[in-house]
C-alpha positions, 0 to 999 in steps of 0.5 A: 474454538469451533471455528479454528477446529473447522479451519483446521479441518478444511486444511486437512480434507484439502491436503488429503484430496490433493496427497490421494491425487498424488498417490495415484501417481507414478512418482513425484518430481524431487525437491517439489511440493504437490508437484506430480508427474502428470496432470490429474485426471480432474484437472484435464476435465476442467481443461478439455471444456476451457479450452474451448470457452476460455481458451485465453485463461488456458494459455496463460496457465500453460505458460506458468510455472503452474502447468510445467509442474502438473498444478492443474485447474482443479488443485487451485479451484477445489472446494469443500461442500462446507465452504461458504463460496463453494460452487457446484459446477459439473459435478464437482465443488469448487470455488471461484477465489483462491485465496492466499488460504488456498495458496498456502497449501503450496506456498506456506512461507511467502503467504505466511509472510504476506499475512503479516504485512500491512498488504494484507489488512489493506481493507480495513480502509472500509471504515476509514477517513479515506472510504468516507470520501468515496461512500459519502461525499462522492457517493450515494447509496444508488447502486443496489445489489443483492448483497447491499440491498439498501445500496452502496457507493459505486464510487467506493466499489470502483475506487477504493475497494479496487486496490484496497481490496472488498469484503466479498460477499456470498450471495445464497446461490453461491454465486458472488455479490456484484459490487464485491467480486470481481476484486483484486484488491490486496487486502480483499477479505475473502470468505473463507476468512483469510485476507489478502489476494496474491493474484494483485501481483501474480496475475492470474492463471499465469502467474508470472514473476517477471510481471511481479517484479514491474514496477508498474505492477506496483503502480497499479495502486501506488500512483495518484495524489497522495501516494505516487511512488510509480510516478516517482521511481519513473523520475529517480534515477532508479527508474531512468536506469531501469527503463534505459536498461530494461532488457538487461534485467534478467526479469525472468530469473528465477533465483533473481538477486541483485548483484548476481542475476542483474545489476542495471537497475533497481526495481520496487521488488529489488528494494521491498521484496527480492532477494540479495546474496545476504537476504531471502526474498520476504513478502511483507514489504514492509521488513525494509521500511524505516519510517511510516508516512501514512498517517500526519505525523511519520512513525515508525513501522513497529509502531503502526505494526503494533496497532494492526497487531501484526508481528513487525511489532518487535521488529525494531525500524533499526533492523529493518533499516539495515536490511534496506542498507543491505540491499542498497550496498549491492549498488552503493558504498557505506559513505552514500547510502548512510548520506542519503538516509541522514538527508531522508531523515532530515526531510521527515523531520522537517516536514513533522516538526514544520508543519505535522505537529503545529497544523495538527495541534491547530486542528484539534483546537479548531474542532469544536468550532466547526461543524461536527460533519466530516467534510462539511467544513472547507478547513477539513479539505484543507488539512486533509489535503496538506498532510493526506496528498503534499505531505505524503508526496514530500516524505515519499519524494524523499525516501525514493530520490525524486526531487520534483515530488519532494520540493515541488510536488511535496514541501513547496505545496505543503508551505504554500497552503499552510500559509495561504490556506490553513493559517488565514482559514483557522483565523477566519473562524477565530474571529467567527466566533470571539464574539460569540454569545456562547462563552464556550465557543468564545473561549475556545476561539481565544485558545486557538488564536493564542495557538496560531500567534504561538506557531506564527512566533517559533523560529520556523514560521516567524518570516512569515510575521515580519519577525525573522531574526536580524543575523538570520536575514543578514545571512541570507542576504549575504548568500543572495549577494554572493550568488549574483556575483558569482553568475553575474555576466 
């Protein structure tokens, strides 16, 4: 309670400096928030010595919608003396992070809607699967800083942390800990407790909504292994049409919606974010998402959104999937855009009834009989890889019609080391030890073999055996026939 009565109190002693500022003013421009007429006498302080040591931060903030509205330096960067992070910089406290907290004296809703998104919780990747690889099987601890003096992974730092977002560190000078700071990372924590960072898509000091609304502003983090949806959207026809058509886009729009303000191409904001005739513009990306592929098995997003606790906890996929349909029918009639989720919804079932569910009820049996160490056992990169980086591939492949990454890039390399891989890895360290002296181990090894003769039998993986069904074979044999005919010369 002591802290939310302090939180309530640094709100209201940054309104009240900014509503004095305003009130020395002559007018305000109608219709704005904290909009005056002129830039306060602060800012201009601020400016007239930036001009001169980083003109460069000057002119991109001239170019903002920041600098027609009189929002000068000192409206963003002012600080409590209270404030963990405050600075004393010429006689005045500020701070160097403007955090979504600071935003939102201006832009309530947009920072309101993008604390309930799972933008904003996307560091709490800290204590996951994922930055284990990058503090511990990549990493040591040889790169020490005052805020970890016991060292830190610089592999994580430069990595994980970068997208993701740190947990920003404020050293006693009040200057801020190295391996922490500079980040962007969108779910960075930031010390005034809020988490998030708007400026990993509105790039500071300009701020500009034609760069948000890039795709490859997204592709800053949404690209690689195990999440290449920029590389996708570049393959769809989505992205050849945006990027044959780029300069009928209208990017800097303000109002920007689709069917209305362009109709080339779709972006990631046209589909995730922006506006349609029928929609407002949202900043939790994930309102418009039917299923969630990040974990092995797809589920739907209340259900991770229960799990953070977020709001999208009653918001049921069905509603969600709508507002995407809505945004899909400015381009597409009713007959194609339930077609395409009828097949988007056919491959998530593959892939989790396929492979999903089977590899991780193999896994589960197989643990005990491994080494208790992450990462220590080759079969742990093994199955980490076939749902972490060509599962995801597959489900993202689908979801944004790019074929190659589905097939080739996705299910072909899922099958190839399901069976290639895992299945001949698990059998190995069944016969490890069915022979153990330990009778615990002896009898969990028959217990996953028995699994693994069970998966190998169901209708799904029986060719593999030698067992596909007689009228099933004749079918595709049949099928293969008429083919050769069909293209024979």
């Amino acid at each position: 309670m002591q802290g939310n009565e302090t939180d309530r109190r640094l709100v209201v002693a940054r309104v009240a400096v900014l509503v004095a500022a305003l009130l020395v003013l002559p007018s305000l421009e109608a219709g704005a928030a904290f909009s005056p007429m002129e830039l306060t006498a602060k800012s201009r302080v601020c400016i007239d010595c930036h001009e001169k040591e980083t003109p460069a931060i000057i002119q991109m903030w001239g170019a903002s919608k920041h600098y027609r509205g009189n929002v000068g330096c000192y409206e963003c960067h002012q600080a409590e003396a209270t404030d963990k992070d405050v600075l004393r910089h010429y006689d005045e406290d500020i701070s160097v992070i403007v955090s979504p907290r600071d935003c939102a004296d201006c832009h309530e809703k947009e920072v309101a809607e993008f604390e309930s998104s799972h933008h904003a919780k996307a560091a709490r990747i800290l204590g996951s699967l994922d930055n284990r690889l990058a503090e511990v099987v990549e990493g040591n601890r040889a790169f020490v800083t005052p805020g970890f003096p016991d060292g830190n992974s610089a592999a994580a730092v430069n990595g994980c942390w970068q997208c993701h977002g740190s947990e920003v560190k404020v050293l006693p000078t009040g200057k801020l800990d190295p391996a922490t700071w500079p980040n962007t990372g969108i779910g960075r924590i930031n010390p005034d407790g809020s988490e998030g960072s708007c400026t990993a898509c509105h790039s500071r000091h300009s701020f500009s909504v034609e760069q948000a609304r890039n795709p490859e502003n997204c592709g800053k983090c949404h690209m690689g292994p195990d999440h290449p949806q920029i590389e996708i959207y570049k393959e769809s026809k989505h992205g050849i049409a945006y990027y044959a058509n780029k300069d009928k886009m209208n990017l800097d729009n303000p109002k920007w919606v689709v069917g209305e303000d362009y109709n080339a191409a779709p972006t990631c904001a046209t589909c995730h974010m922006s506006a349609t005739p029928d929609q407002d513009v949202t900043h939790d990306v994930g309102m418009r998402i039917s299923w969630n592929n990040r974990p092995i098995v797809s589920i739907r997003p209340e259900v991770s959104d229960a799990k953070l606790g977020l709001p999208g906890k009653d918001v049921s996929w069905q509603t969600r999937r709508a507002n995407m349909i809505d945004v899909c029918g400015n381009c597409h009639n009713e007959e194609y855009v339930n077609n395409f989720y009828l097949q988007y919804d056919g491959l998530i079932e593959l892939y989790n009834n396929k492979f999903a569910k089977p590899g991780k009820a193999l896994m589960a049996l197989a643990k005990p009989l491994l080494s208790p160490v992450v990462f220590a056992n080759k079969l742990d990169f093994t199955w980490f890889e076939l749902w972490h980086h060509e599962g995801r591939r597959a489900r993202h492949g689908a979801a944004m019609m790019g074929p190659d990454y589905t097939h080739w890039h996705g299910t072909y390399e899922v099958a190839r080391n399901f069976y290639t891989e895992l299945i001949p890895e698990l059998r190995e360290l069944v016969e490890r030890h069915l022979h153990s002296n330990d009778k615990k181990m002896a009898e969990q090894a028959k217990k996953l073999s028995k699994k693994i003769d069970s998966v190998l039998a169901s209708d799904d993986h029986k060719w593999f055996i030698g067992k596909m069904d007689p009228s099933e074979a004749a079918r595709r044999k049949a099928q293969q026939e008429e083919f050769k005919a069909r293209y024979k010369k």
